[in-house]
C-alpha positions, 0 to 999 in steps of 0.5 A: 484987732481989738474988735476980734478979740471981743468977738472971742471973749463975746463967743466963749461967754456965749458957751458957758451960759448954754452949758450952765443951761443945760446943767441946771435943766437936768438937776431940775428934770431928775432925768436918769439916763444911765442906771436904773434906780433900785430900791428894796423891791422894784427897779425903775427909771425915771423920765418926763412922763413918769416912772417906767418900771424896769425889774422887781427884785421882791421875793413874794409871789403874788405882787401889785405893781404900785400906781406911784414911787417916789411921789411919781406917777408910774405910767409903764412897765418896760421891755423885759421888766419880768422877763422869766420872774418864774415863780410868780403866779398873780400880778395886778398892773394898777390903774394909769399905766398905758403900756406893756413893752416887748417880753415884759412878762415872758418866760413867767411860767407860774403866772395864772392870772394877770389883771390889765387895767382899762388904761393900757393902751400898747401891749408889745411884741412877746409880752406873755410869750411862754406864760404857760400857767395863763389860763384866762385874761381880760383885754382892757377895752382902750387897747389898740396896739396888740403885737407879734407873739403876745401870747405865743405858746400860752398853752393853759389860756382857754378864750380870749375877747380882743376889743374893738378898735384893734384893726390887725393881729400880727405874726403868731400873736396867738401861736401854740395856745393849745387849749384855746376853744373859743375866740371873738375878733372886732368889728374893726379888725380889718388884716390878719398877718398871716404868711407863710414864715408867720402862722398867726394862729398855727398849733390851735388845734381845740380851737372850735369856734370864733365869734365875728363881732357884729359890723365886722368887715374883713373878708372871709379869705383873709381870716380863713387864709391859714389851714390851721385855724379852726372856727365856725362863724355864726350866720349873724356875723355876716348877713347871707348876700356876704356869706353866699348862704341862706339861713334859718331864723334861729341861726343853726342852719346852712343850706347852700346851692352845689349844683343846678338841683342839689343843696348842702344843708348844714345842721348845728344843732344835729351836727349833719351835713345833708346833701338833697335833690338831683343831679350832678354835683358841681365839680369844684364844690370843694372850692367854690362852698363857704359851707366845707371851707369853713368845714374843711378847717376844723369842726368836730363831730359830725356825719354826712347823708345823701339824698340825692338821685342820679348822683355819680360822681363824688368831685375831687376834693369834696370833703378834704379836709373835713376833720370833724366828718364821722360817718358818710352814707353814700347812694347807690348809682354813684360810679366814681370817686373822685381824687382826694374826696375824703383825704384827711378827714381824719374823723371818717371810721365809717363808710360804705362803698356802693358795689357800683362804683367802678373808679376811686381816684387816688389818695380819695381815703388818705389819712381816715380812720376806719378799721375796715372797708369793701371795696367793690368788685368792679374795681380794677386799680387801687390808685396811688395812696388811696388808704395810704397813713389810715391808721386804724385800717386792719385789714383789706380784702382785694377784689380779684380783677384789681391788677394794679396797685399804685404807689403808696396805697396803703403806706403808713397803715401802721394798724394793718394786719393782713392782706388778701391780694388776688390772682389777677393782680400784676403789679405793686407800685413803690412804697406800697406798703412801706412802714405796715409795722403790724403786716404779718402776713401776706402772701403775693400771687404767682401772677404778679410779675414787677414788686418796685422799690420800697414796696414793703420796707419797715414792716417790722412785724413780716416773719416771711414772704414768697416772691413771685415766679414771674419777677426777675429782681429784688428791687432797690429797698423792697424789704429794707428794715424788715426787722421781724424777716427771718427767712426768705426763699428767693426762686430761680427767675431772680437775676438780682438782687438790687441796693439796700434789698435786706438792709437791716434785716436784723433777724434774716438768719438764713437765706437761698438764693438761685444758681441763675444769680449774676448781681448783689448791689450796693449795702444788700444785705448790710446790718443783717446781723444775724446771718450766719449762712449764704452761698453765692452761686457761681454765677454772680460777677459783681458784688457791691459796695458794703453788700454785707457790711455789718453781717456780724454772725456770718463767720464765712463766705466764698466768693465766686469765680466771675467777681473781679472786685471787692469794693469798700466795705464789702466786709466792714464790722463782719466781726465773727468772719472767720474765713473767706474764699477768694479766687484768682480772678479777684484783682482788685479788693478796696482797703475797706473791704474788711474792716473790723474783720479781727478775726478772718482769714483770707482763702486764696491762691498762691502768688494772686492778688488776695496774697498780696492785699493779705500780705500789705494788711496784715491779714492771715492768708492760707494757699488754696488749691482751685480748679485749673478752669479758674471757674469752680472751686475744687470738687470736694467743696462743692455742695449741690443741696438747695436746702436753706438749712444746708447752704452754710459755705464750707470751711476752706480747704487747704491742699498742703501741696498747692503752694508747688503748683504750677502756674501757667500762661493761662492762669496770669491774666486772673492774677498777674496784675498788683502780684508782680512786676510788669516790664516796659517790654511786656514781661510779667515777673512774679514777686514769688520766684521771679518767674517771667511770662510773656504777656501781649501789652493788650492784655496786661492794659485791659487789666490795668484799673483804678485802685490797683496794687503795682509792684515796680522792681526798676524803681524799688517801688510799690504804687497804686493807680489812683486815675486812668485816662483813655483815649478811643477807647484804650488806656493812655496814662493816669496817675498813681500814687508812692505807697513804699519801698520795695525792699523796706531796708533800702538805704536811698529811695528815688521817687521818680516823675513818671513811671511805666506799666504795660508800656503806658506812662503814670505821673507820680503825683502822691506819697501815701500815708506810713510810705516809708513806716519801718524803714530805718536804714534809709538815709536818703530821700528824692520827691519827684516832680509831679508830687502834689500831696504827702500823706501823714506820717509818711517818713515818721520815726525814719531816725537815719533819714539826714536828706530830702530833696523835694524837685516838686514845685505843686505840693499842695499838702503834708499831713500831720507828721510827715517828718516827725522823728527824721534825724535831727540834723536832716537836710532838707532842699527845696525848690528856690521860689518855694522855700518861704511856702514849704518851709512853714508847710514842712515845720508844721509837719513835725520836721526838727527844729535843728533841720535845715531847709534850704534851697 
């Protein structure tokens, strides 16, 4: 007992006299582990080595920082020490300090000039990012460790000399240092981290000439592995085995091998390329030369002459790439150009073709800057995107036998003025001409049978144009944006018109299109704002989603006798429309179709559905008397001039006897569907007189469509389908949705599980939004089954309402306010197993907090 005693009393002084160790070590050390020390000027902490500077809290502007504090050695400034000092403009880092830490001088945007001594060794991660006042700096000669994004975005620094012994550049080290012209790499540097998430040296784009130390050894694709660095090398930096050229003695001249009997010979001092001798050139030259790889990066100012004989072939790709290329004499003989030839060479403001030529290949001229070109007779495709973003181009003459455009051949020719197409040509390929905002004038041959897609969409500057008489269709886009369009005549062959045609043809006022018609696609003419008269022929059956949408000058419009729907937004933001025909057979009109129309009247016939969608919006409607065939409206509103000026619809006009004209069997089927009651043994019941008529099952199915209006007398109900399920063909249920009370003064509603229409069952599985908004009498309400959502506000304000009885165990939501302002006392049963769920479903939707919610 007593020896483990000692051991405890042996162990516990043991402890303390490690502690009191510990304790002294630290008061003799000064360690700070916790706060910076601050004093009038700098922020520092002290450590082993010495004092690491933190921050500076001193008002001048020009600072040095000082090589001792407190009789200590200062050997390093910390990460973020000057993090976004903005307001200084010269710092002096004294001698012994060994490293700079990560941002210590970032977001120093006044800062011109910064001397490192030969000490510092380390220089971290973003350290000068964003000193964009920077103009010059000295690496010290000792540094072997310069991180990521050192000097990111110092966009005044114009040269910088990195020292021996740093053998990598890391990630956007030099990144958007827009004015840098000259740079030298050592001899040790061995890797460029150059990906595609890290662009070492992207945004250098004045950036003429790196030196390559002598002894250097990296491999030329490594430092030439990012498109946007832009250098030449000086033949000394590599001998010519390693280079693959030969070199004059002064060091000015390239000449390098690019077929059997050809030479490159590349001429600094005359800024020339030359290509010498005979023959063929080697078809991947663009590949295979060191000359054009470094040429292709960035070089500026320079042309190109051929002497060479028996030449035909340009290879693809040759001189992509080759920004500084000013000028090219090609010889004659050559037949073919090849794909991409002189792509980007955005220099090129002068080239002459040889008539011999017969093929270019495509995008052979893409982004060059000459104003003006011939092309050859011979030629008999202008191939995909051959001048396509050659800004400078103004204007181009095709030679007649061309018969194809290809897609994209002269896009984004911002510059071009005008066009000369031939009489031979049968083709414009897509997006053609897409975005000539100067194109004023073409004029397209009657020859050309297909105009595809977005062939002239944004040429904001075309005041007119022709179609065709050999094209069928207005294609998808073709003069989208065309916001200088003010006319346009469409000729008889047009079938139709397809989506976005004249989208946003803001100065399109007027437009004639063809009898022989039959289609408008979807947003056609949306945001012509100022169309103010078209007339759709008779012809047309389908009129798409948003055709005329934003047509805010077009103050009326009739729609044909073969349209069966108005679909979303048909109409939506037409603020001056006044007034709209629309016949019987319209038997569906989206709740869209006219939003934003304040001011329109509906036109149509007495018990039709475009009464009943008046009468449930809250739309002025006026009987309209039509032609008993249903096909045409009535004679005396008919106009035959084809005149553009005159195709302005005609006010509708209202026979004040129409509302006693008889409706017949033959009429319904336009009609009969949303405007009345169907009953299970086939019988249509008109909502207006109740006049029944007897119509086969067959016919009143095949009428039956999404988004229709049904009325239900048996059930007091007005419903709208919201699916439709066939089997082999024919329609064997669906869905619809509660919309209101028959009668909006009933006293009980009871929303039943199904309901039939034309003797096919719908399941009742939605309540919609204000179902029983006005009903104030009614006192009692019954949730079928099958319901799974009830729209907002869907017994809002019903003050009478005392009980709701909900049978339905799948009810997935309630909007907002469903049962805001029911009687306060109401009672409200639910299903056992759903009380917990929908009585917090149900007090989140408004009910009273008196209401009882029970099972």
């Amino acid at each position: 007992m007593i020896k483990k005693n000692n051991r405890i009393v042996i162990l516990f002084y043991s402890m303390v006299c490690v502690f009191v160790a510990i304790i002294f070590s630290l008061i003799l050390n000064k360690t700070v582990f916790a706060e910076d020390i601050d004093n009038e000027i700098w922020k520092y902490i002290v450590n082993d080595d010495g004092i690491s500077i933190t921050g500076y809290v001193g008002t001048e502007n020009d600072i040095v920082i000082p090589d001792i504090i407190d009789e200590k050695n200062v050997v390093s400034i910390g990460d973020y020490a000057f993090f976004e000092c903005t307001e200084l403009t010269s710092i002096t880092i004294p001698e012994g300090i060994t490293s700079i830490g990560e941002s210590a001088f970032q977001g120093c945007s006044s800062l011109i000039t910064i001397t490192i001594p030969e000490s510092v060794s380390t220089i971290g991660g973003s350290a000068f990012k964003n000193c964009i006042s920077l103009e010059s700096i000295k690496l010290p000669d000792e540094l072997l460790s310069l991180e990521s994004r050192a000097f990111y975005n110092c966009k005044s620094l114009k040269s910088i000399e990195i020292p021996e012994g740093i053998k990598t550049i890391y990630a956007r080290t030099f990144s958007f240092c827009t004015s840098m012209e000259y740079m030298k790499f050592p001899s040790t540097l061995s890797q460029i981290n150059d990906d595609d998430m890290y662009v070492t040296f992207d945004g250098l784009q004045n950036l003429l000439y790196i030196e390559l130390a002598e002894g250097f050894n990296g491999e030329l694709p490594t430092i030439t592995q990012n498109k946007r660095i832009y250098y030449f090398i000086k033949c000394s930096a590599k001998t010519a085995e390693e280079n693959n050229l030969v070199c004059t003695s002064d060091n000015n001249i390239f000449t390098e091998k690019i077929g059997e009997d050809i030479s490159l010979i590349f001429d600094i001092d005359k800024m020339e390329m030359k290509i010498s001798g005979a023959g063929e050139i080697d078809p991947d030259v663009r590949y295979n030369s060191e000359i054009l790889k470094i040429l292709d990066l960035k070089f500026r100012y320079y042309n190109a002459v051929f002497e060479v004989t028996d030449l035909t072939i340009i290879p693809d790709d040759m001189f992509g790439g080759c920004y500084g290329l000013t000028s090219v004499e090609l010889p004659e003989g050559l037949i073919h150009i090849g794909n991409n030839a002189f792509w980007c060479c955005v220099s090129l403001n002068s080239i002459t073709i040889p008539q011999s030529v017969k093929t270019i290949g495509f995008g052979a001229f893409q982004q060059c800057c000459f104003s003006s070109i011939t092309i050859p007779e011979g030629i008999k495709t202008i191939e995909a995107g051959l001048f396509a973003f050659n800004r400078s181009l103004k204007s181009i003459k095709i030679p007649e036998g061309v018969n194809i455009i290809e897609e994209d051949a002269f896009e984004d020719c911002e510059s071009l003025t005008s066009v000369t197409l031939p009489e031979s040509l049968r083709l414009i390929s897509k997006d053609t001409f897409s975005n000539c905002f100067s194109l004023t004038n073409i004029v397209i041959p009657d020859g050309v049978i297909i105009i595809e897609d977005y062939a002239f969409e944004n040429c904001i500057s075309l005041t007119s144009i022709n179609i065709p008489k050999g094209e069928t269709t207005i294609r998808y886009a073709i003069f989208s944006g065309c916001t200088g369009l003010k006319k346009i005549i469409i000729p008889d062959n047009i079938l139709s018109i397809d989506d976005r045609a004249f989208e946003g043809c803001t100065n399109l006022t007027c437009i004639a299109i063809p009898d022989g018609l039959k289609s408008i696609g979807f947003h056609a003419f949306i945001d012509c704002k100022s169309l103010k008269c078209i007339k759709i022929p008779q012809g047309v059956s389908s009129i798409g989603e948003g055709a005329f949408s934003g047509c805010s000058a077009l103050t009326s419009i009739s729609i044909p006798a073969l349209v069966t729907e108005l679909k979303n937004q048909a109409f939506m933001d037409c603020f001056n429309l006044e007034s709209i025909i629309i016949p019987p057979s319209v038997t569906i009109i989206d709740a869209g179709a006219f939003d934003n129309c304040d001011k329109v009247k509906i036109y149509g016939a007495l018990g039709s559905f475009a009464e009943y969608f008046a009468s449930e919006n809250d739309i002025p409607f006026v009987v309209y008397l039509f032609e008993t065939d249903n096909t045409t409206e009535n004679t005396e509103n008919k106009e035959e001039n084809n005149d553009i000026n005159d195709n302005i619809p005609n006010e509708p006009q209202i026979n004040p006897d129409s509302s006693q004209k008889t409706q017949t069997d033959s009429d319904l089927p336009q009609f009969e569907d949303g405007v009345g009651t169907v009953s299970e043994d086939g019988m249509f019941i008109t909502d207006k007189d109740g006049t029944k008529y007897s119509i086969s099952e067959r016919l009143i199915k095949g009428q039956l469509r999404k988004n229709m209006f049904i009325v239900d007398k048996e059930s007091e109900g007005k419903y709208k389908i919201t699916r439709i399920t066939k089997k082999n063909g024919r329609i064997t249920g669906g869905k619809v949705s509660y919309q209101k009370p028959y009668n909006t003064n009933c006293k009980a509603v009871n929303i039943k599980a199904t309901i039939k229409i034309a003797g096919v069952t719908f399941k009742i599985t939605s309540i919609s939004n204000n179902a029983f908004k006005g009903c104030s009498n009614i006192s009692k309400v019954t949730i079928g089954k099958n319901i799974t959502q009830i729209g907002k506000k869907a017994c809002f304000g019903c003050s009478n309402l005392k009980v709701v009885t909900i049978k339905s165990n799948s009810i997935k939501k309630i909007g907002g306010k469903a049962f805001e302002g029911i009687n306060k006392k109401a009672k409200i049963k639910v299903p056992k197993k759903k009380l917990k769920e929908y009585k917090k479903m149900i007090k989140k939707a408004g009910a009273p907090n008196n209401a009882k919610i029970t099972r």
